[in-house]
DOGU-582228 format. One line per 2 residues: number of its first residue (from 1); their letters; for each residue x, y, z of C-alpha. Coordinates in Angstrom, 2 decimals, m for minus. Layout:
NUM> A> X:Y:Z; ...
END
This chain:
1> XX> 0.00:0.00:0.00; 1.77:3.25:m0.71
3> XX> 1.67:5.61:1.89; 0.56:8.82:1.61
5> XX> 2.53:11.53:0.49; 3.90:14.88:2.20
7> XX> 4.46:17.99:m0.10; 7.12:19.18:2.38
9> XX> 9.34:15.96:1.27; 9.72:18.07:m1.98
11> XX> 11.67:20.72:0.08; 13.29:18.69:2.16
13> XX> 14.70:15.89:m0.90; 17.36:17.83:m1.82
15> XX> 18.65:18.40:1.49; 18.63:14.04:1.85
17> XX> 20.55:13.84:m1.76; 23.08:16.81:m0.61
19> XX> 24.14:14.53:2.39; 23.81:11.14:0.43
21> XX> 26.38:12.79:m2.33; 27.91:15.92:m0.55
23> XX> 30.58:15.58:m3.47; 28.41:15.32:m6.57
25> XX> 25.98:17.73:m5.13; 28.99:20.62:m4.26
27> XX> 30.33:20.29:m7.91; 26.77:21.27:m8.94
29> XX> 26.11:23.87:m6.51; 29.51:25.40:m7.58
31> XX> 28.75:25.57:m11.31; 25.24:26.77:m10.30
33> XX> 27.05:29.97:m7.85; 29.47:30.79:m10.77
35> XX> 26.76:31.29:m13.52; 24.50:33.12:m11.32
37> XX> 27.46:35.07:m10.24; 28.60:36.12:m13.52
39> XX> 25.17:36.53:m14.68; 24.32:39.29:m12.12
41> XX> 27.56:41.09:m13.20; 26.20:41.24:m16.53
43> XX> 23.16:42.46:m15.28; 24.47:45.05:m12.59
45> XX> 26.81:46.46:m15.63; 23.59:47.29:m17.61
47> XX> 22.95:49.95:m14.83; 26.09:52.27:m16.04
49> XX> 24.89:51.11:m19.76; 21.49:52.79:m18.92
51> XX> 23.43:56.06:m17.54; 25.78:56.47:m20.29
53> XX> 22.72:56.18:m23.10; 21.12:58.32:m20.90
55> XX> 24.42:60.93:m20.70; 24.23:60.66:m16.87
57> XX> 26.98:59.35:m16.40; 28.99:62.86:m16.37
59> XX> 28.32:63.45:m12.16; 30.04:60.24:m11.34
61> XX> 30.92:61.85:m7.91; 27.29:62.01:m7.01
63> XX> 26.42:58.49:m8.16; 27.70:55.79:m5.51
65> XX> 27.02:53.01:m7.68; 29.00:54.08:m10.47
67> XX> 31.57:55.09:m8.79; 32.29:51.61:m7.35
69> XX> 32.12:50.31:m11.03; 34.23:52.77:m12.36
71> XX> 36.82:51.64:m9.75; 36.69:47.74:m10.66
73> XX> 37.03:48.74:m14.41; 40.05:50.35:m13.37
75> XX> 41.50:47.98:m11.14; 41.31:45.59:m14.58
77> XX> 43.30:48.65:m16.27; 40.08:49.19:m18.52
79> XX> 38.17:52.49:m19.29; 34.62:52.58:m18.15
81> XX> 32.87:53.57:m21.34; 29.67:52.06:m23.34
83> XX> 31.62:49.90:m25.42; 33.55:47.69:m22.47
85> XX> 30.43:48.07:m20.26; 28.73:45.89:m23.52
87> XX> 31.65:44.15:m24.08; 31.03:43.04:m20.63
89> XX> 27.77:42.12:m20.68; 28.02:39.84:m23.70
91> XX> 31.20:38.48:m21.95; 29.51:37.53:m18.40
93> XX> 26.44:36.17:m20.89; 28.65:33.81:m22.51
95> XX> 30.89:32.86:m19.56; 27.41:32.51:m17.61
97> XX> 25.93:30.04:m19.94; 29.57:27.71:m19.61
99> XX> 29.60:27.24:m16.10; 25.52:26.64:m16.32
101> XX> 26.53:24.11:m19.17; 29.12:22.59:m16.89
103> XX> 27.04:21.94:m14.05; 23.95:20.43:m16.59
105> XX> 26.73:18.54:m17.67; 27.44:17.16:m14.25
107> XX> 23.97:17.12:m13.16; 23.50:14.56:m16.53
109> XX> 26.00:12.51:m15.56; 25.52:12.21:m11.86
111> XX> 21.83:11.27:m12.96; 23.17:8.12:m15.06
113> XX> 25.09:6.98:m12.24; 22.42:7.48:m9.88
115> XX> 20.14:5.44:m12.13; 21.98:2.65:m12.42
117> XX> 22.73:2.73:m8.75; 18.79:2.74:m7.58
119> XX> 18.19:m0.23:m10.13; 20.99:m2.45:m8.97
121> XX> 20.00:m1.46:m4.99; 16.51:m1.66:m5.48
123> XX> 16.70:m5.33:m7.47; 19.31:m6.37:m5.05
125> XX> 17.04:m5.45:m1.95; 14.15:m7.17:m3.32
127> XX> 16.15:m10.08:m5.02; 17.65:m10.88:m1.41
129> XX> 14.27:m10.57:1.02; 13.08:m13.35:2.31
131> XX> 10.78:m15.95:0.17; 7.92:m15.60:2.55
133> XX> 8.20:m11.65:1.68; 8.66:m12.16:m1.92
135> XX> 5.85:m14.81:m1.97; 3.43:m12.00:m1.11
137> XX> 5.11:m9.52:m3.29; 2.74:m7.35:m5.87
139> XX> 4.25:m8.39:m9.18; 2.70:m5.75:m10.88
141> XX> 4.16:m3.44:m8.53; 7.34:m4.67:m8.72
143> XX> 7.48:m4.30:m12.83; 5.79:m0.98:m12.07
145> XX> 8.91:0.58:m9.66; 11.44:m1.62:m11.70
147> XX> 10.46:m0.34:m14.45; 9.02:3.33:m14.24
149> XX> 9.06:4.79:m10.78; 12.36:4.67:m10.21
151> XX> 12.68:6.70:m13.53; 10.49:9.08:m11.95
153> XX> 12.23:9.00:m9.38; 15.51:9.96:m11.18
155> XX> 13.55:12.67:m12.67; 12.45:13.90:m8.72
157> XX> 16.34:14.42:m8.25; 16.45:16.12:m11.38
159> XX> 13.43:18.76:m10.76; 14.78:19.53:m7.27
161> XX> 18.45:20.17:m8.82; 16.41:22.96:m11.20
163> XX> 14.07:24.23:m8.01; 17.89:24.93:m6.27
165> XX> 19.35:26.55:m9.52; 15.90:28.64:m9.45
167> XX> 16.30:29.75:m6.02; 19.62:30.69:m6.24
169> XX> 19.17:32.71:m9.17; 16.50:34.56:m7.60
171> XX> 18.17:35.01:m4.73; 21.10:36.69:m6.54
173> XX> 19.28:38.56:m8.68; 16.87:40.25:m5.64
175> XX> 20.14:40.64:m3.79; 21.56:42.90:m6.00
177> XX> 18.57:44.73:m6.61; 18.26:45.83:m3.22
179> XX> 21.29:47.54:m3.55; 19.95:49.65:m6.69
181> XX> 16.10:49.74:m4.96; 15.52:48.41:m1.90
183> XX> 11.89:49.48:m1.22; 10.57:48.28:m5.04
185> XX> 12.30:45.16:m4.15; 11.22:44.19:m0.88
187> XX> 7.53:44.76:m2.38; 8.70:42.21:m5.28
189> XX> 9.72:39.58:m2.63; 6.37:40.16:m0.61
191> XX> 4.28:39.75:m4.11; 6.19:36.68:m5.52
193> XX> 6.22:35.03:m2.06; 2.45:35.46:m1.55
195> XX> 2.12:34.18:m5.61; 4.10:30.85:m4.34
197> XX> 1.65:30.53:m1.70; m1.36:30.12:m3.59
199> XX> 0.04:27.49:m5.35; 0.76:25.31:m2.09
201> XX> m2.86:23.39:m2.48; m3.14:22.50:m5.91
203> XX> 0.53:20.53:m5.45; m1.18:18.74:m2.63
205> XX> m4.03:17.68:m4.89; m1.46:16.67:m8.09
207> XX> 0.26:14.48:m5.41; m2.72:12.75:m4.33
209> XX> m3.95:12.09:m7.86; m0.15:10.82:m8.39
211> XX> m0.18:8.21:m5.71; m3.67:6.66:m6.78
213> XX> m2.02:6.80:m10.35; 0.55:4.53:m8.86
215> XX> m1.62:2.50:m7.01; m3.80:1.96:m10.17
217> XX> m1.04:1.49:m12.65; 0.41:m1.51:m10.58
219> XX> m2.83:m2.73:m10.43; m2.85:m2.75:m14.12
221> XX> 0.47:m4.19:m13.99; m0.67:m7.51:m12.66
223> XX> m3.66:m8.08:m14.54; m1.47:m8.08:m17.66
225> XX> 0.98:m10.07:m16.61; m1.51:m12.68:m15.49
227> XX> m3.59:m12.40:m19.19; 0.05:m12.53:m20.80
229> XX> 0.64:m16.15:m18.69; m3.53:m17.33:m19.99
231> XX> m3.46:m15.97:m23.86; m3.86:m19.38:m24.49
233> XX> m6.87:m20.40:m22.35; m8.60:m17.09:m23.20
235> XX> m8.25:m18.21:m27.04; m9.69:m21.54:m26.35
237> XX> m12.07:m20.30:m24.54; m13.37:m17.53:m26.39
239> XX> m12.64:m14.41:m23.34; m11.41:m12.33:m25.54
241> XX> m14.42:m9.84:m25.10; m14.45:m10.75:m21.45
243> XX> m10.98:m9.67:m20.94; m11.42:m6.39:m23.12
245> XX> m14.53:m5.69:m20.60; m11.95:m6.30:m17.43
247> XX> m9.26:m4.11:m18.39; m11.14:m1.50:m19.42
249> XX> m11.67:m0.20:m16.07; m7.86:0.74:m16.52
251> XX> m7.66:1.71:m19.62; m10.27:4.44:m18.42
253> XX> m9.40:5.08:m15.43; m5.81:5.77:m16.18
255> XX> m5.72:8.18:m18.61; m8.44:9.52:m16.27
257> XX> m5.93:9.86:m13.38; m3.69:11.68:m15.92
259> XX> m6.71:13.97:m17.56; m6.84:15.38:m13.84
261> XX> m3.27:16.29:m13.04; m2.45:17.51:m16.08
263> XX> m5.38:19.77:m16.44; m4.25:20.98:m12.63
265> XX> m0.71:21.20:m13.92; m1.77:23.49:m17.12
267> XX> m3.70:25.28:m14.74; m1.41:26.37:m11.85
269> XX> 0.82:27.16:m15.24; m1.54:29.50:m16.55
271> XX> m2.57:31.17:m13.23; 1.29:31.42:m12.86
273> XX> 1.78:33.49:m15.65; m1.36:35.96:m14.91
275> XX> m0.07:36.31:m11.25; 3.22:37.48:m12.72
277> XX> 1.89:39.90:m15.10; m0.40:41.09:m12.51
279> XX> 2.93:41.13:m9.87; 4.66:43.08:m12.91
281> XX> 2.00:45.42:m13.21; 1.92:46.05:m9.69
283> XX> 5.62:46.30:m9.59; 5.75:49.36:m12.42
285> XX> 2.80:51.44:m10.44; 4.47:51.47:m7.30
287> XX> 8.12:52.36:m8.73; 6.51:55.48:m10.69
289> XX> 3.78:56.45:m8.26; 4.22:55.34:m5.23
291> XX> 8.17:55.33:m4.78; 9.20:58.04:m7.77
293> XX> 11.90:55.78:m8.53; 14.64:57.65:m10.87
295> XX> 14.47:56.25:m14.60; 18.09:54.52:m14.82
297> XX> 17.62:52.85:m11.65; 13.72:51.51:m12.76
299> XX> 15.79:50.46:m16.03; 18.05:48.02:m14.22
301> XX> 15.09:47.02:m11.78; 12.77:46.02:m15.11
303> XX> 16.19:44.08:m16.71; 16.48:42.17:m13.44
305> XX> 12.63:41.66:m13.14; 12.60:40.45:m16.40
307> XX> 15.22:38.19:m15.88; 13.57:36.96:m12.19
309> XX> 9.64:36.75:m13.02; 10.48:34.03:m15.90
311> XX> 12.64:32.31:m13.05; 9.86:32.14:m10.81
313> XX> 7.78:30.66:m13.01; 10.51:27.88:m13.89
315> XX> 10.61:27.56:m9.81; 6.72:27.10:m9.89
317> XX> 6.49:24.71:m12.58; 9.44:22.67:m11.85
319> XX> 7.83:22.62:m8.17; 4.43:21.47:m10.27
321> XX> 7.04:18.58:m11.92; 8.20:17.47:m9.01
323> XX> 5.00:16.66:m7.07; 4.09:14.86:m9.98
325> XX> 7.18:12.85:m9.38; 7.46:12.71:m5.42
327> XX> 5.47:9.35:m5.12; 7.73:7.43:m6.98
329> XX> 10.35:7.76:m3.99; 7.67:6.56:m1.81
331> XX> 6.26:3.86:m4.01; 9.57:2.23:m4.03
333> XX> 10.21:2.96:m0.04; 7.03:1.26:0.02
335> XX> 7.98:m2.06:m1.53; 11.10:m2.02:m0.13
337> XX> 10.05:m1.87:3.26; 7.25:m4.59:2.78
339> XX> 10.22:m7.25:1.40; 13.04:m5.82:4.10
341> XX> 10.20:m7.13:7.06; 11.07:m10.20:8.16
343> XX> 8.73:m12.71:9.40; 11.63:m14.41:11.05
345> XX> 13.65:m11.90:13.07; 17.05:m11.56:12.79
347> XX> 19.42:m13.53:10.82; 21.64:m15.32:12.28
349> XX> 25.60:m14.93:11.32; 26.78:m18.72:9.44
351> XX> 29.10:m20.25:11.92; 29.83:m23.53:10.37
353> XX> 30.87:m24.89:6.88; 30.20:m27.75:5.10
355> XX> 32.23:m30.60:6.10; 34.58:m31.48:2.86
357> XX> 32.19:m29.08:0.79; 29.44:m31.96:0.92
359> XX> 25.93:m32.69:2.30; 25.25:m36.11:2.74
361> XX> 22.28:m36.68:4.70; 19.57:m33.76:5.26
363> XX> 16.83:m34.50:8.26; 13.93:m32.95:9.78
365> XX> 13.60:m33.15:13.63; 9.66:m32.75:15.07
367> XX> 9.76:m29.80:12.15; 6.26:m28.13:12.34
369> XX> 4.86:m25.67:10.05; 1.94:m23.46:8.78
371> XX> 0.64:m20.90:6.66; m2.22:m19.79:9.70
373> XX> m2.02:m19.86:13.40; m5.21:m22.46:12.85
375> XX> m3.34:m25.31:10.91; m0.62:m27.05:10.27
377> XX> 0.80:m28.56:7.32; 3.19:m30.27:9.36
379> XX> 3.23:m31.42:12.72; 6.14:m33.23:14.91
381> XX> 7.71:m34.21:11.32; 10.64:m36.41:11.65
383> XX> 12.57:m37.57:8.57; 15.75:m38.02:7.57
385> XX> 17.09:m38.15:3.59; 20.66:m39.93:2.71
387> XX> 22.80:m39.03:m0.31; 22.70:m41.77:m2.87
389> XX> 18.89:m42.43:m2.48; 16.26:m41.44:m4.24
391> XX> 12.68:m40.23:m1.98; 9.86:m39.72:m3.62
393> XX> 6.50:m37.51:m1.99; 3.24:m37.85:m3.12
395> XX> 0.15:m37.28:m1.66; m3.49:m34.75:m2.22
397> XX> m3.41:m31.50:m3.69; m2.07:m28.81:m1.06
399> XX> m1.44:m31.21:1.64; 2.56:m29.49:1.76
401> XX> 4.51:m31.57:m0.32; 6.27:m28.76:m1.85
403> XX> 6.13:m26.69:1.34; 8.42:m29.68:2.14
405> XX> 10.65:m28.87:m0.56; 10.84:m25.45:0.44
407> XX> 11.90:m26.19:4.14; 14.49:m28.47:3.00
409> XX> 16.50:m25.45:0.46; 15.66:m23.14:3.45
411> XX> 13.59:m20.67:1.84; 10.40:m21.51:4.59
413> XX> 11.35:m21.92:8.31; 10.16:m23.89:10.50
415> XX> 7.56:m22.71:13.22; 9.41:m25.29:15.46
417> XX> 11.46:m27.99:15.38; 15.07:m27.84:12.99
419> XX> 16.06:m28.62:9.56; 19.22:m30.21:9.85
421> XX> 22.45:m30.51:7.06; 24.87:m32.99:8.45
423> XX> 23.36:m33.15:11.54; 24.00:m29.16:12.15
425> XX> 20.82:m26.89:12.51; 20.24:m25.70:8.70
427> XX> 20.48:m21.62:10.16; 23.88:m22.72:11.05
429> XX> 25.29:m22.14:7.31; 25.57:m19.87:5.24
431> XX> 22.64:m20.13:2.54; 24.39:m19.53:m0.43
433> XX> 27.32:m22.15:0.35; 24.34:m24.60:1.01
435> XX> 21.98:m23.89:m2.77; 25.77:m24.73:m4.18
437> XX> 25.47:m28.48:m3.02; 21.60:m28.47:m3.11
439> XX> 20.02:m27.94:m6.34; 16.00:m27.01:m6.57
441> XX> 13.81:m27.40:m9.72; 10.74:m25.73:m9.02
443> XX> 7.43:m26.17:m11.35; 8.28:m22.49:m12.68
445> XX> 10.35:m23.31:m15.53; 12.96:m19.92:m15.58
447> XX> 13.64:m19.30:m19.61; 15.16:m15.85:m19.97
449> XX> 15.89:m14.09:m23.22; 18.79:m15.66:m24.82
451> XX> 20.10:m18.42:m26.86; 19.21:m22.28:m25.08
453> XX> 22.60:m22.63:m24.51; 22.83:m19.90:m22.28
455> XX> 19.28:m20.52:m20.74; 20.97:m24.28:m19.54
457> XX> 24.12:m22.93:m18.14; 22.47:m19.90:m16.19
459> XX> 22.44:m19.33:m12.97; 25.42:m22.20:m12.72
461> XX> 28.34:m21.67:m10.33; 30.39:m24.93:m12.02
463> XX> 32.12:m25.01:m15.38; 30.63:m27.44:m17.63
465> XX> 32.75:m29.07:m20.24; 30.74:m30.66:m23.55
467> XX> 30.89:m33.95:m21.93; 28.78:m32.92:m19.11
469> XX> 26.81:m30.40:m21.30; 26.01:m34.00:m23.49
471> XX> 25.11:m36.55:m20.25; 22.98:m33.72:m19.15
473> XX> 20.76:m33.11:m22.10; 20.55:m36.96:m22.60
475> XX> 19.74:m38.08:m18.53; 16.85:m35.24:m19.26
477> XX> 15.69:m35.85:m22.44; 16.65:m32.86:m24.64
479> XX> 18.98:m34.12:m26.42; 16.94:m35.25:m29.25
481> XX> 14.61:m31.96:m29.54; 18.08:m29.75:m29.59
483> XX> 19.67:m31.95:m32.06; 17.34:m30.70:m34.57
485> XX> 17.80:m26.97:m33.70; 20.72:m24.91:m33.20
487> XX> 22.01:m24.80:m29.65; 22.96:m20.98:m29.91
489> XX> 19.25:m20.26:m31.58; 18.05:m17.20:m29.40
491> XX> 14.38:m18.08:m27.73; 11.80:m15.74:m27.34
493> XX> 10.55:m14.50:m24.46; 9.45:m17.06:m21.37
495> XX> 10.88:m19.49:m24.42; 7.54:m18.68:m26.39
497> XX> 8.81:m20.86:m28.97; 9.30:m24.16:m27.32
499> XX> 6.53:m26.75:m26.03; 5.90:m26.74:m21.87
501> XX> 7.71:m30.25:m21.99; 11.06:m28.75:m24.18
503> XX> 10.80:m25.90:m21.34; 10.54:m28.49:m18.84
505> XX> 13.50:m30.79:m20.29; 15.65:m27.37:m20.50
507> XX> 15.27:m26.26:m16.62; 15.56:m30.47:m15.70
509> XX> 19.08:m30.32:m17.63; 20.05:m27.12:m15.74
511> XX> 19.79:m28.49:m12.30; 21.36:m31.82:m13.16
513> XX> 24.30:m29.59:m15.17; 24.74:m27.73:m10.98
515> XX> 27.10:m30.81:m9.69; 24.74:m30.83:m6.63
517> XX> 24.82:m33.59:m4.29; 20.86:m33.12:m2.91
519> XX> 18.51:m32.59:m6.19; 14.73:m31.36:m5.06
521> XX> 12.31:m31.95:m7.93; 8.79:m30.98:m7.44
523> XX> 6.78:m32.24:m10.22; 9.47:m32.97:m12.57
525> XX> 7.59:m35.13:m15.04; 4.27:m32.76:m14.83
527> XX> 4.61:m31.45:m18.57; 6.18:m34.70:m20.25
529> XX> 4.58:m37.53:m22.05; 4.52:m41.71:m20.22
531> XX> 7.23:m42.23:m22.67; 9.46:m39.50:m21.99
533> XX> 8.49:m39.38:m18.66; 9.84:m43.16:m18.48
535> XX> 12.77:m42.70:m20.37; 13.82:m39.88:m18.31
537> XX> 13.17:m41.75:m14.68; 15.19:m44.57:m15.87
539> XX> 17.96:m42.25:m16.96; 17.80:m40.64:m13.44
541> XX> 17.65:m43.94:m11.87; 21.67:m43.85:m13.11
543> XX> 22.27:m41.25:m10.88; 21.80:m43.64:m7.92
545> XX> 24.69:m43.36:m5.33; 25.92:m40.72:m6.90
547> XX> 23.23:m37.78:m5.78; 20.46:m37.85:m3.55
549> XX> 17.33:m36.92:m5.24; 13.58:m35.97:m3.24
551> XX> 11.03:m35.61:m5.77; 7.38:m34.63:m5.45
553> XX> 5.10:m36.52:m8.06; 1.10:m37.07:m9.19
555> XX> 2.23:m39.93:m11.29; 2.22:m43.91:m9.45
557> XX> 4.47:m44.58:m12.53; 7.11:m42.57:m10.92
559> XX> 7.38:m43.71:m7.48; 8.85:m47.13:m8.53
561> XX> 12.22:m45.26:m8.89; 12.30:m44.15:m5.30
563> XX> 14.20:m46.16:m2.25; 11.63:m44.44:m0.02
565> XX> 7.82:m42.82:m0.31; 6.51:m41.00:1.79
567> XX> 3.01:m40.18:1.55; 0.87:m37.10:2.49
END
C-alpha cells in the first residue's frame, strides 16, 4: 500500500541527496554559484549602460554606484565607457551560460550513475528478502517501480536540482537589486512570495492524484501479466471480449488519473503566468507612483525583473514537476520496506561450513509448520534423507509436499522444530554455500531471453565441459529436440517458442548440469509424455549413489524409482 505523500518531502529531498552525495551535489552547486554570479555582473553592468545612453553618467561623484564600477574597471586597467560596459555584458552572458553548461553537464552525468545505482539497490534489496516476503510480493508493482518509478524517481532528483538553480538565481538577482532599490524590491519579494503561496494546495491535490495513479497502474500491472501467462486459455475459450470488458476499467481510469493532473498542472501554469503579469504590473505602479523611482535605476530594476519573473515561473512549474514525481520515492520505499520485514527476526551470522564441501544426509527433527495460526501442514515431522537415495512424496493436492521442498532449500522456516544438514541446525550455514550443493527445480520453468545454450548454463556456479553439457541433455531428455535446432538459436521470451515439456526438459538439464549432491524436484515429469516421462526416470535412476534426489510426483508410474515414499 503506498503511503501517503507529504508535499514538504519536496523541500526537504534535496537536502537528503546533498548529504547522500555531498561531493556530486557541491560540484553542482559550484557551477550553479558561478553562472549566477557572472550573470548578475552582466546584469548590474547594464545599470552604467542605462546612464551612459542616458548621458548621466557625467556626475560620477554624485552616483555611488557608479563610482564603485568605475573603480573595478580600473583595477582591470580598462576604461569605463559604453563599449567595455557591452563588451562586458556579452562576456559575463557567454561565460554565464559555460559554467551553467558545466554543471547540466554534471547534473546529466551524476543522474546516469544514480540510475543505475537505484536499479541495482533496489533489485538487489528485493532479489535478497526473504521468500515468505517475496511470496506476497505485488508483481505488478514490482514491474511498475522496476520499471518506471524509479525513472520518476531519477527525474524527482532532477526537478529539485532545477528548483535549487531557481532559487539561487533569484536570490542573486533580488540581492543585487536591493542595492539599486531596496523598497521596489522588498515589495517584489512580498508579491512573488504570496504568488508561491497560492500554489501550495493545488501541489497537494497533483500528489494525491499521483499516488492513486501509482496504485492503479500496478494494479494494471498484474492483470497483464496474469492475461500474458492465460493468452492461451482465453483463445480456447473464447474471453477475448471478457478480458477487453476487465481491463477496461484501466484503460479508463488511467488516462483519467492523468486527464486530472495535467489539467491541474496546465492550470497552476496559466494562473502562474497571470499572477506574474499582474505582480509586474503592480511592480511598475508602485516604482513610478508610489516610490518616484529615478528612470536609470527603474531600467536596471525592469532588466532584473525580467530576468527573475520568468525564473519564478521555472521555480513554480518545476515545483508542479516534481510533485508529480514525489510518489515514486515513496512507491519504491514502500515495496522495499514490505520485502526488508522479516517474518523471522534476525538472521543469524553462518558459523559452520560444510564438512569437505558436501551434504550427505539432510533430516527434519519434530519440524512443524503453517501458513495460519489455525493449521498445520506439518506437525512433529521427523525424517531423515541420505545421499545416494532417491525419496519420492506424493500425496493430495495442497497437503505441503512442496512446502516440504521449500523447508528443505531453506527458503520456509520452521515454526518449530530444525532442519538439519549434516546433523548441524540448517540456520547454522551460510545459505548460499548450502543452494551450491543443493540444487532445486521448481514447477516455474525460468527461460530468460537468450540463446538455449545460455538458458541451460544460467544461474550455474560450475564449469561445464561438452561432456557434461552432453550426459545432461541426454539423462533429461533434450537431447533429441536440440539436435534438430541450433544450440545458440536465441528463444523468445518465457521461451515462447518451445513446447511446456522442451521448457521443462531445459530447466531439468540445468539443475542436473549444478554438480549438486541433494537434487529437489517438485513435479518434474508434470509437462512430459509416459514415454518421456519413463525414459527420463530410468535415466535418473543412473544417478543412484551418486546424488540424492527428493522428488514430489502425481504420477504412481514414478514412485517405482524411489528407495523411499513417503506419503501425504
Amino acid at each position: 500500500m503506498i503511503q501517503k505523500a507529504n508535499y514538504k518531502q519536496i523541500l526537504l529531498e534535496f537536502f537528503y541527496l546533498v548529504q547522500k552525495h555531498p561531493i556530486s551535489s557541491f560540484i553542482f552547486l559550484l557551477g550553479i554559484l558561478l553562472s549566477g554570479s557572472v550573470q548578475l555582473i552582466g546584469f548590474g553592468l547594464i545599470y552604467p549602460a542605462t546612464m551612459m545612453a542616458l548621458n548621466h553618467s557625467q556626475n560620477k561623484e554624485q552616483n555611488p554606484i557608479l563610482n564603485k564600477i568605475e573603480s573595478v574597471f580600473t583595477f582591470f586597467d580598462i576604461q569605463l565607457n559604453l563599449t567595455n560596459v557591452i563588451l562586458g555584458i556579452i562576456i559575463s552572458v557567454i561565460l554565464s551560460s559555460i559554467f551553467l553548461l558545466f554543471a547540466q553537464y554534471y547534473q546529466h552525468n551524476f543522474l546516469r550513475k544514480l540510475d543505475i545505482k537505484l536499479r541495482r539497490d533496489f533489485f538487489q534489496k528485493v532479489l535478497n528478502s526473504s521468500w515468505g516476503a517475496l511470496s506476497k510480493l505485488n508483481h505488478g508493482e514490482f514491474v511498475s517501480i522496476g520499471a518506471r518509478e524509479i525513472e520518476n524517481y531519477k527525474v524527482l532528483i532532477k526537478y529539485d536540482f532545477m528548483i535549487l538553480a531557481n532559487l539561487i538565481n533569484i536570490i542573486f538577482f533580488l540581492l543585487f537589486s536591493l542595492l539599486v532599490d531596496w523598497k521596489v524590491i522588498s515589495v517584489t519579494v512580498g508579491l512573488v512570495a504570496l504568488n508561491s503561496l497560492v500554489f501550495f494546495p493545488f501541489y497537494k491535490i497533483i500528489m494525491a492524484l499521483g499516488q492513486k495513479n501509482v496504485k492503479e497502474f500496478s494494479l494494471y500491472n498484474s492483470n497483464l501479466i496474469e492475461i500474458a501467462k492465460a493468452f492461451k486459455y482465453i483463445k480456447t475459450s473464447s474471453n477475448e471480449n471478457k478480458v477487453l470488458s476487465y481491463l477496461d476499467r484501466y484503460i479508463v481510469s488511467l488516462p483519467k488519473f492523468y486527464f486530472k493532473s495535467m489539467i491541474l498542472s496546465d492550470f497552476t501554469a496559466r494562473f502562474s503566468e497571470v499572477l506574474i503579469v499582474i505582480t509586474f504590473a503592480l511592480i511598475i505602479y508602485l516604482s513610478v507612483v508610489a516610490f518616484q523611482t529615478p528612470l536609470e535605476n527603474l531600467t536596471v530594476i525592469f532588466a532584473i525583473l525580467i530576468r527573475t519573473l520568468p525564473e519564478v515561473k521555472l521555480l513554480t512549474d518545476n515545483i508542479n514537476r516534481a510533485v508529480h514525481s514525489s510518489v515514486s520515492r515513496i512507491a519504491i520505499e514502500s515495496m522495499l520496506d514490505t520485502v526488508s520485514a522479516s517474518e523471522y527476526g534476525e538472521k543469524q551470522a553462518p558459523s559452520v561450513s560444510l564438512d569437505n564441501n558436501e551434504i550427505k544426509n539432510i533430516s527434519l527433527d519434530n519440524v512443524e509448520f503453517g501458513y495460519s495460526s489455525e493449521s498445520s501442514l506439518l506437525k512433529n515431522f521427523n525424517y531423515e534423507f541420505e545421499k545416494g537415495k532417491f525419496y519420492a512424496i506424493t500425496g493430495q493436492t495442497g497437503a505441503g509436499k512442496s512446502t516440504l521442498l521449500d523447508l528443505i532449500s531453506g527458503i520456509l522456516k520452521p515454526l518449530s522444530g530444525k532442519v538439519k544438514i549434516n546433523q548441524i541446525p540448517l540456520e547454522s550455514y551460510d545459505i548460499k554455500e548450502i543452494h551450491k550443493r543443493l540444487g532445486y527445480l521448481t514447477q516455474e520453468n525460468l527461460i530468460l531471453n537468450g540463446s538455449i545454450y545460455e538458458n541451460l548454463i544460467w544461474g550455474l556456479d560450475v564449469g561445464v565441459s561438452e561432456e557434461e553439457l552432453e550426459d545432461a541433455l541426454v539423462l533429461s531428455q533434450a537431447k533429441e529436440f536440440i539436435s534438430t535446432r541450433n544450440i545458440h538459436e536465441e528463444l523468445f521470451q518465457s521461451g515462447a517458442n518451445l513446447s511446456g515439456g522442451q521448457k521443462q526438459r531445459i530447466s531439468i538439464a540445468r539443475v542436473l548440469l549444478g554438480k549438486f549432491d541433494f537434487i529437489l524436484m517438485d513435479e518434474p515429469t508434470s509437462a512430459l509424455d509416459a514415454s518421456t516421462e519413463q525414459q527420463f526416470m530410468e535415466n535418473l535412476a543412473k544417478l543412484k549413489g551418486q546424488i540424492g534426489l527428493i522428488y514430489v510426483t502425481h504420477r504412481k508410474e514414478t514412485l517405482k524409482y524411489a528407495d523411499s515414499i513417503i506419503e501425504f
